[in-house]
C-alpha positions, 0 to 999 in steps of 0.5 A, spaced: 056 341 422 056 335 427 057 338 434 064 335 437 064 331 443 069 331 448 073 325 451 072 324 457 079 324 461 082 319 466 084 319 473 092 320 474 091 311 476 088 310 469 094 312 466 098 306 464 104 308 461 105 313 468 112 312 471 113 313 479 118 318 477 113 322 473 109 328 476 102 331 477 102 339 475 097 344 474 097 348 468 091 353 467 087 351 471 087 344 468 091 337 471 097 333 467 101 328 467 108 330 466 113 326 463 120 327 467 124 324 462 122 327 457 119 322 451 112 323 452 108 329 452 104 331 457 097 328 458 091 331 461 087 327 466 081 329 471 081 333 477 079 329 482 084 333 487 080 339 487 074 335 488 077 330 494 079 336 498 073 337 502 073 329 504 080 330 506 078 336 511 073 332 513 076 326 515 081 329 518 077 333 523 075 325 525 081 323 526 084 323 534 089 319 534 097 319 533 097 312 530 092 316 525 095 322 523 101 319 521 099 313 517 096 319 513 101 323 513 106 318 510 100 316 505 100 323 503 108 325 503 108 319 498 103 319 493 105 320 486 097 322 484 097 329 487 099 336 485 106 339 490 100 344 491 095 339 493 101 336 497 102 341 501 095 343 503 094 336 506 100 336 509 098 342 512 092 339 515 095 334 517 100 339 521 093 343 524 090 337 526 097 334 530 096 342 533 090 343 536 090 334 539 097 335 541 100 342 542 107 343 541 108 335 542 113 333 536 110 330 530 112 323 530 113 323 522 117 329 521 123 327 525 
């Protein structure tokens, strides 16, 4: 019996038939892509999320400018290739970073 390969799975960029409406959900562990209208099933994609967080964090603690941390922040805020989970844990640290540089300064985003 001939062992079965297993596909590899594409980035949430690679797919084509990807809708701005569509969203990104993790369902046990695993990444799909879900169809908000209801025509396609949802597609397994790879978890690059997971695996870029530490880079976020990372590059978050070397950023020191406002101009910085807002332009990441709205970059983030919009991105359709992130998980609402995965959203909220960058927004958030976005949020530490404007803290610990700015204390109670307001966040020029959020307003």
């Amino acid at each position: 019996m001939p062992r079965r390969r297993r596909q590899r799975l594409l980035p949430v960029e690679s797919i084509s038939d990807r809708q701005p409406n569509d969203r990104v959900e993790r369902r046990d562990g695993r990444l799909y892509v879900v169809d908000t209208n209801g025509f396609f099933a949802p597609v397994e994609v790879r978890d690059d999320e997971t695996a870029g967080w530490p880079t976020f964090q990372a590059n978050t603690q070397k950023t020191f400018r406002a101009e910085e941390l807002n332009r990441a922040f709205r970059a983030v805020a919009l991105t359709s290739v992130l998980t609402e989970e995965g959203r909220e844990m960058r927004l958030n640290a976005l949020r530490a970073r404007w803290r610990a540089l700015f204390g109670d300064a307001k966040f020029v985003v959020e307003d």
